[in-house]
N, C-alpha and C positions, 0 to 999 in steps of 0.2 A: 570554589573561591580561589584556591590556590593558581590554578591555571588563568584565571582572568586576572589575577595579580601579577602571574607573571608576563601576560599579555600584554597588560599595559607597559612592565619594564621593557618589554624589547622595543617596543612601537618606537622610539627616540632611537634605536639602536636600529631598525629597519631604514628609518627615515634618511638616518644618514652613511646606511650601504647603498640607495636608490640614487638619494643626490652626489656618489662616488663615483655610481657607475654611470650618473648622466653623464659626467664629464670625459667617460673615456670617448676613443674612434666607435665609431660603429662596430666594425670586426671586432673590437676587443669585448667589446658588450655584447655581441653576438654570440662568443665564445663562452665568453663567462657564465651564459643564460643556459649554454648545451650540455656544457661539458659534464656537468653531474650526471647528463642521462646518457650520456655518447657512455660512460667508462661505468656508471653502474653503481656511482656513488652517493647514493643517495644521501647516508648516512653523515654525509657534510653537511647537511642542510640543518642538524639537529646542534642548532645552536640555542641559549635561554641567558637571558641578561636579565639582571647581575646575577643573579642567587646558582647559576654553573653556568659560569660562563666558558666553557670549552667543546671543542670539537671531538665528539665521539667516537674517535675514527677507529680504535679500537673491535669496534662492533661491526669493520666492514671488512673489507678485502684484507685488511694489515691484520686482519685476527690469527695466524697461522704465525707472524714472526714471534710475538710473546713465546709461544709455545717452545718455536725453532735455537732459540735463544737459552730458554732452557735445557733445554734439551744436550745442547752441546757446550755451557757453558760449564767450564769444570765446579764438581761441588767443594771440593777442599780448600779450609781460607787461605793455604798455603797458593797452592794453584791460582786463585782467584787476584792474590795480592799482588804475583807477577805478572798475571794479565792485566792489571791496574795500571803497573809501572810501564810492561815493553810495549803496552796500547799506543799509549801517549806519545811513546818516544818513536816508535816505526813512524806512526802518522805523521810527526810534526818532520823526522826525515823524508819523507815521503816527499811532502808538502815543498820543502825547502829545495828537494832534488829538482822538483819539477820545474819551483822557481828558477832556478840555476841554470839547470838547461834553456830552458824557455827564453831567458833572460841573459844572463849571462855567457854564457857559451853559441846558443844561437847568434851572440849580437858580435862577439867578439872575432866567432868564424863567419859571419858577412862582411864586418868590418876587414878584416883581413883577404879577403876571396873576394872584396871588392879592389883592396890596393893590388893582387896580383892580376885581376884580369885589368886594371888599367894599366901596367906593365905591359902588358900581351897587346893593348890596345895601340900602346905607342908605338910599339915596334912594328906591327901591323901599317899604323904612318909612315913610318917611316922607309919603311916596303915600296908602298904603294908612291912613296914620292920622289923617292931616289929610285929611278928604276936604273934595271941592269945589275950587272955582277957588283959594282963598287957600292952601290946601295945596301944589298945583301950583305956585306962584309961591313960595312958601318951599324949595321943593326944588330949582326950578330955579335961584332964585339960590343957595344955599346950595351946589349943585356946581360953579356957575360962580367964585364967590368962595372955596369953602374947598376946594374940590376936583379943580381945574384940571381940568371937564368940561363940554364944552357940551351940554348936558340939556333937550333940548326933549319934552311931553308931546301927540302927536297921537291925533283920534279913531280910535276901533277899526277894526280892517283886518286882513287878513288876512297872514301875514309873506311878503316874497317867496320862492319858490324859493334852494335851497344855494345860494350864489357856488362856482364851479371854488375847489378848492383848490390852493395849490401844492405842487409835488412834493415839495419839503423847504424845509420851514416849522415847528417845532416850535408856535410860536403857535397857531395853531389850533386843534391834537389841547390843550396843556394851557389854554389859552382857553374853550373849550366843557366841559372837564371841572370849571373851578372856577365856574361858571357854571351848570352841572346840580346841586355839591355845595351852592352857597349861596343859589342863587337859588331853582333845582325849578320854574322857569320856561320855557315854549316862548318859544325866543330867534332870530335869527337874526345871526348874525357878519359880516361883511365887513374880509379883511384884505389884501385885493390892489388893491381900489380906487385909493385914495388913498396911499402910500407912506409918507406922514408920517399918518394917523393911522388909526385903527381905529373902525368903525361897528359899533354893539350895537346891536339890538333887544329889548325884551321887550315879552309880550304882557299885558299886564293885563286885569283882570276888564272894566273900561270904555272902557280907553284904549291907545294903546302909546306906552310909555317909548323915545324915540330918546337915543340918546348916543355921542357923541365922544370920544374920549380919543387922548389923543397915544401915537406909536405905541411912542417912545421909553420912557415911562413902563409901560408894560405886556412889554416887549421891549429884551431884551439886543442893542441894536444897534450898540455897538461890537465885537463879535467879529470883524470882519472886518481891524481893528488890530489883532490878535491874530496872524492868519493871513498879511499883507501881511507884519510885522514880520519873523515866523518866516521863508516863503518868499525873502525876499529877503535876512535874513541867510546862508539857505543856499545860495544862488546866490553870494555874495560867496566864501562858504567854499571852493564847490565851485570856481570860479576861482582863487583863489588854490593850491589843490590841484592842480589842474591846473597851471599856469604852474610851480608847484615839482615836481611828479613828473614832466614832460617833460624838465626841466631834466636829470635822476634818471636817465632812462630813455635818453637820448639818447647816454649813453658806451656803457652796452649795447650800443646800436645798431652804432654804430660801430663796436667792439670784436669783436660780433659779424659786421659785412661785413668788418672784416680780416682775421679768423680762413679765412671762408668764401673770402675773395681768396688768401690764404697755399695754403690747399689746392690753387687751381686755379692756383698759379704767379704768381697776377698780383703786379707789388710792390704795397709798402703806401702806402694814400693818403696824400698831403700831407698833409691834415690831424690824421690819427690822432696823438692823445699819449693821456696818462692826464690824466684826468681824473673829476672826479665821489666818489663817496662814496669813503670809503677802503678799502672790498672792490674795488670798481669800479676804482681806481688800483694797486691789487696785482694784479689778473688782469691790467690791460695789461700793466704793469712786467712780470710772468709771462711774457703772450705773447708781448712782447719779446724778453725773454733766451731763452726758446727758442726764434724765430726767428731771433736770431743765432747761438746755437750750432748748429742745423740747417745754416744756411747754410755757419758755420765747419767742421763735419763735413763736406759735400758739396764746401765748393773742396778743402777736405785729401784729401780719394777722389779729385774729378779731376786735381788733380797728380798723386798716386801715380798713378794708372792714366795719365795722359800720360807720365810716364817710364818705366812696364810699357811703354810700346805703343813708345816709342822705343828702349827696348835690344829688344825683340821684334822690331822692324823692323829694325833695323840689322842682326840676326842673321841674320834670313831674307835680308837685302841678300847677306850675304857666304854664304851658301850658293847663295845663284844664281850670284854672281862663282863661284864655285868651281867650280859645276856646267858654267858656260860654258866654263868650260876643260877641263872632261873632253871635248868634243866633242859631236855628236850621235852619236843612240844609244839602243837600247829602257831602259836605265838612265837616262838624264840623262833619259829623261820621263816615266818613274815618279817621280823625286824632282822633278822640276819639278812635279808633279799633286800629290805630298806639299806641296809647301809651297804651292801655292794656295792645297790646303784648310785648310792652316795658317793660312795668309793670313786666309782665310773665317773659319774659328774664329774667331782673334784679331780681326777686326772686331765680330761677332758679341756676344761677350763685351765688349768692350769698349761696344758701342752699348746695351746693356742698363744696364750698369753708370754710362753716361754721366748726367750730371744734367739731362734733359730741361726744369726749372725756369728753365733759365738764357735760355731763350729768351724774347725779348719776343713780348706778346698783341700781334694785330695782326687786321687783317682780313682773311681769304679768302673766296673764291665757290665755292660749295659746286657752281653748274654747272659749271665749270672745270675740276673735280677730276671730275664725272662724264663729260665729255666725253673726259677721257684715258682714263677706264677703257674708253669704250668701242672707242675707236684700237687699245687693247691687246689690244680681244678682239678685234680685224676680225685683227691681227697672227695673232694664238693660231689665229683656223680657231673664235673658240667665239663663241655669240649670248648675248649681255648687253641686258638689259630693265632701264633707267633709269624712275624715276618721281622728281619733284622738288613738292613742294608747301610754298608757304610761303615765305618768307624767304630769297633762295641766300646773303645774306651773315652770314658769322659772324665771330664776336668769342675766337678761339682762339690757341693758338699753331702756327701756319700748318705749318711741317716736322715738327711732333710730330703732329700731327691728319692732315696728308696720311700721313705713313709708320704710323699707322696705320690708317687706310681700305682704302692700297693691301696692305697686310700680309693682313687680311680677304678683299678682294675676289680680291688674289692667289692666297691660296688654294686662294678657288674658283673659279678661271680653270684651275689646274694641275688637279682632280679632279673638274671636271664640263665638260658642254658647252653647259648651260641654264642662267646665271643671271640673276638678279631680283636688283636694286637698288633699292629706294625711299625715300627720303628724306623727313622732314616737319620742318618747323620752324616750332612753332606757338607763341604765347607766350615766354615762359622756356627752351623746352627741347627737346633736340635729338633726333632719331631717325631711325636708318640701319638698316634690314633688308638680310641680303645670304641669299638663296637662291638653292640649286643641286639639281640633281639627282643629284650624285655618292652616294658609298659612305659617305658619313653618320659619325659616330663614338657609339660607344655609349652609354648615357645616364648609364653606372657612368664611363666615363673622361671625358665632357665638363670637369668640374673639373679632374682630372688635367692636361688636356692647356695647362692654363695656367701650371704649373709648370714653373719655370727648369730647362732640362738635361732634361726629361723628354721620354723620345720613346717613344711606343707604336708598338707594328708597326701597330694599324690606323690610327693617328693620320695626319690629314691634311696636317701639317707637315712630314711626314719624307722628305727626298730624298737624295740622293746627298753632296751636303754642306750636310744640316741640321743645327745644334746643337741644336734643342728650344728656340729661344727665342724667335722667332717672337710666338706668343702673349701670350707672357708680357712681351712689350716692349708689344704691343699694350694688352691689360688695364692695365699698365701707365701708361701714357699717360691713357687713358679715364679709369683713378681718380685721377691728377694733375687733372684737368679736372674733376673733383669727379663723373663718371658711372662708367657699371661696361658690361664687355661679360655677354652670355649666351648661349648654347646652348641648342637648341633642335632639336626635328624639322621639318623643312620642309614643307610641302604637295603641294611636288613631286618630295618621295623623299629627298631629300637633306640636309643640313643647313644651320640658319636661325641666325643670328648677329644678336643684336639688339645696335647698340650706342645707350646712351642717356645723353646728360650734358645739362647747364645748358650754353647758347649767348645 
């Protein structure tokens, strides 16, 4: 139904592309009917009125410039804001140069390389009418005094070969053409000789006319204060542009590494306030106030949860006083094993729930932290393969970054016998693979198994007094530090845990 609706909207919109194209010549209707098939455009044709009315052209040949565009269009708003500004401004010089030339300077040097070769023309009369020596000498003073040209008449000869032309010179091309128009003489030009002035030749029936003329008087030769003026007003411009949009760009900056520091825990720089335009000074004032209410939310949860964990404890206290007094006994170690694991719970929940942020950034050595793990496998009976490349020292929060590691590698210390550890720390950014050969977890619960309180029977978390939260402390962590863990199949059977953050 759709398409026959929209059927009928174009039909009016056909009708009156048909009765358009009656009206052109033949060739032009003839062209207009090929040309989507001559170049392969078909995709011009995918026009729909009104409900989109546009040309698709994205989906044909032009589909490679989006890409090209991005690709090389700088990403920083800094970058981006100056190509905003020097866009505009080269093009519309551009535009104006061309005008100028085109316009102005072409018109100004024909106008003038017209009045010299009518000069050259008179004289040329006045040659051919006064003949004889006294002729000669009336013409030659006659452009010297009235016609600021030095006009000498030598005998017949033949004219030299072209001078090289230069590459962009409008002289020349309009020089030679008012020179063909008004003289109809074999001439020969020279305008690269001499700088200051320009050498004509003409050939006459007995003689050749030599002539001099300044170069200024046949040639627009101040264009070039045209173009000094322009260029260095916009270098002025483009500075002053600069110096103010850094100014502009530089609360961003800022604003932005707080934001990015806030995420990974770290506090906020000395320097940070608001400042800057007044959108700029509302998203700080913004990220302010919700990084004190965050904070104000997170000491209010770890009070409450330190007075949860102290009437918890005291409780558990006076079930053991009590339990000691019953004696020993297969009863008093069943309830002593009950509140262990209560014990275990209650940390558990409690270390999840704790505000990991509160910890200062500091430095650790990322060898240090592998060398333990590998003591614990010599303990365990299981073989661990360390790899280190890069950088060992990191810029993290030292007890949140080791009990996550050891959470990982833990793991797979308990469910395999072969793991692979390898670390890199290249640039920016951090990377820990931990492989094993164990019993894997399936590729439907890998997400799953990062969820608080979740425990799958194949899941690798789960022991004798697991909560399910393991992971989910771990992930945890990682995405504080601004990275993220993942899951994965291993190469050696088992399961591959990538964990990757900013260090």
């Amino acid at each position: 139904m759709e398409r026959s609706r929209d059927a009928e909207h174009a039909r009016p919109f056909a009708r009156w592309g048909a009765a358009a194209r009656a009206k052109l010549p033949a060739p032009a209707r003839d062209w207009l009917a090929a040309w989507p098939d001559v170049f392969g455009w078909r995709w011009l044709k995918r026009v729909t009125w009104p409900r989109t009315s546009r040309i698709d052209i994205w989906r044909g040949p032009l589909r490679p410039i989006p890409r090209f565009f991005r690709r090389v269009v700088p990403k920083s708003l800094y970058a981006r804001s100056l190509l905003i500004i020097i866009t505009p401004m080269v093009i519309l010089q551009c535009v104006v140069t061309v005008v100028f030339m085109e316009r102005h300077w072409a018109l100004v040097t024909e106008r003038l390389s017209n009045a010299v070769v009518r000069d050259i023309a008179a004289i040329v009369d006045m040659i051919e009418s006064i003949p004889g020596e006294e002729g000669h000498a009336i013409a030659t003073r006659i452009a010297r005094q009235r016609l600021d040209l030095n006009a000498s008449i030598e005998p017949l000869a033949p004219l030299p070969p072209p001078a090289p032309k230069p590459f962009f010179n409008i002289l020349d091309g309009i020089l030679s053409e008012e020179i063909t128009r008004q003289i109809g003489r074999p001439f020969w030009i020279d305008t690269v000789g001499n700088s200051r002035i320009v050498e004509v030749r003409i050939l006459l029936d007995d003689a050749v006319l030599r002539v001099f003329a300044p170069r200024n008087s046949a040639y627009a030769s101040n264009t070039h204060i045209f173009i000094v003026w322009m260029v260095s007003t916009s270098l002025v411009l483009l500075l002053i542009a600069i110096l103010f949009l850094r100014n502009q760009i530089r609360p961003i900056q800022t604003l932005a590494a707080a934001a990015e520091g806030f995420g990974r825990g770290q506090p906020m720089p000395p320097e940070f306030r608001p400042r800057g335009a007044s959108e700029v000074r509302r998203a700080s004032i913004a990220f302010i106030q919700m990084r004190d209410r965050i904070e104000r939310q997170i000491e209010q949860r770890t009070q409450m949860l330190s007075g949860v964990s102290h009437d918890l404890r005291t409780i558990l206290t006076r079930f053991r006083l009590q339990i000691a007094f019953l004696g020993e006994g297969e009863d008093a170690d069943e309830l002593n094993a009950d509140i262990d694991e209560m014990q275990r719970m209650l940390e558990g929940y409690l270390a999840f729930a704790r505000d990991e942020a509160g910890e200062e950034v500091a430095e650790l050595d990322l060898s240090d932290l592998l060398a333990r793990f590998e003591h614990e496998a010599r303990l365990k009976d299981r073989r661990l393969e360390t790899h280190l490349s890069g950088d060992p020292r990191l810029t993290v929060r030292p007890d949140s970054f080791t009990r996550m590691v050891t959470n990982i590698v833990g793991n797979a210390l308990r469910y395999a016998t072969d793991v692979r550890v390898s670390a890199s720390h290249e640039g920016r950014w951090l990377t820990i693979t931990v492989e094993d050969n164990g019993p894997g977890i399936a590729p439907a619960d890998r997400e799953e198994v990062f969820k608080p309180f979740v425990r799958l029977d194949t899941a690798r978390n789960i022991d004798a007094g697991g909560t399910g939260l393991g992971l989910a402390i771990a992930r945890d962590i990682a995405r504080s530090h601004g990275g993220d863990i993942l899951l994965s199949e291993s190469e050696m059977g088992g399961l591959r845990a990538l964990i990757r953050l900013p260090a």
